[in-house]
N, C-alpha and C positions, 0 to 999 in steps of 0.2 A: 258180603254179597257173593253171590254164586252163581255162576253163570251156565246154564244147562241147554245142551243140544240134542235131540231127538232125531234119531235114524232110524231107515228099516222097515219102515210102512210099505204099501204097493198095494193092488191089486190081487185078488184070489178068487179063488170060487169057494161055496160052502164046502167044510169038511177038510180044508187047507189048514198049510197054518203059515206062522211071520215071528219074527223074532224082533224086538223092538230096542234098542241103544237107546242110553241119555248117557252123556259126557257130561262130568263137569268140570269145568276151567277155572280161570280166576279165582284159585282155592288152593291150599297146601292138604296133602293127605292129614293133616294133623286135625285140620277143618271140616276136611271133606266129611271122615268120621265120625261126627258129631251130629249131622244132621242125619235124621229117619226119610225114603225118599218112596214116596208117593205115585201114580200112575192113575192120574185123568183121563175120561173121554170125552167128547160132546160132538151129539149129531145137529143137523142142521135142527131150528126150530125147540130143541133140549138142552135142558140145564146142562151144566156142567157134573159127572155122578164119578166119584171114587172107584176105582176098579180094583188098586191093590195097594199095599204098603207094606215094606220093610223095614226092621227097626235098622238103629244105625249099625251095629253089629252085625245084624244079618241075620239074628236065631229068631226073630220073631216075624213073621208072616199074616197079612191079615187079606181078606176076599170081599167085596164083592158078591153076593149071591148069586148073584149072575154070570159070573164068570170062575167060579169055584168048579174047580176039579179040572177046568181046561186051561188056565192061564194058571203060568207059575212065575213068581217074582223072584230075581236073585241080585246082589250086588256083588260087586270084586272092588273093594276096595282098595286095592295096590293099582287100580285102574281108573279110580275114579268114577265110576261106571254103572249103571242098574241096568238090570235087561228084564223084558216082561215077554216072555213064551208066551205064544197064543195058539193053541191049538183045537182042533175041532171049531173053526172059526166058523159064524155064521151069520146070515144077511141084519141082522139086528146088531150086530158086533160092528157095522160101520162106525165110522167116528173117527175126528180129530183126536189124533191121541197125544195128552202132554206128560211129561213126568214133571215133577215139583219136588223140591226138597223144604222140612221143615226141622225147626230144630226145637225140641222138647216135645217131649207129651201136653195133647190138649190137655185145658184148665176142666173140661167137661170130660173127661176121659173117650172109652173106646166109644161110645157113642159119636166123638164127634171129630174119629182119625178121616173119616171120607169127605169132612166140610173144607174146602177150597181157601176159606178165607183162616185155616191153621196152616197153611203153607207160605215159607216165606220168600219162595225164588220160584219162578216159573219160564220155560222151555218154550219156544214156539210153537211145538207141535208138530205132528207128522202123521199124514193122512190114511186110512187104511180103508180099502173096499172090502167087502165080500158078494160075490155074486150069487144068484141061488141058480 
């Protein structure tokens, strides 16, 4: 198990940006690099939708369409750590934002890195506005 915290949310206005923390604890670095770690949103009233994913290594990058080209996902492994840049944020970008970590590639592959129910540890979450 793997225990994951999220920081770094707030408030903004459109055209802002945030920078987003997951910690993860209760985990040796030997661990920690094993799992690929993920990066949820969900607004009120809306499913839960994939935003980004990083492999466990860190060379492999995946988006979101909707947040492609202004959110960039990175992990520091000697930190335990994934960070999700959100830049050029705007009023549809609100959302609970979770990170998740999961460990192997889906059985259905890239089709189904942004489905919720391939991750095996989830983060409380941490709130982000954007104003217009």
């Amino acid at each position: 198990q793997v225990q994951l915290v999220e920081s770094g949310g707030g408030s903004v206005q459109a055209g802002g940006s945030l920078r987003l923390s997951c910690a993860a604890s209760s985990t040796t670095y030997s661990t920690y690099v094993t799992y690929a770690m993920g990066w949820f949103r969900q607004a009120p009233g809306k499913e839960r939708e994939g935003v980004a994913r990083i492999s466990a290594t860190g060379f492999k990058t995946y988006y979101a369409d909707s947040v492609k080209g202004r959110f960039t996902i990175s992990r520091d492994n000697a930190k335990n750590t994934v960070y999700l840049q959100m830049n050029d944020l705007r009023p549809e970008d609100t959302a609970l934002y979770y990170c998740a970590a999961s460990q192997g590639w889906p059985a259905r592959g890239l089709s189904a890195i942004f489905e919720p129910e391939t991750y095996d540890n989830w983060g409380q979450g941490t709130q982000v506005t954007v104003s217009s």
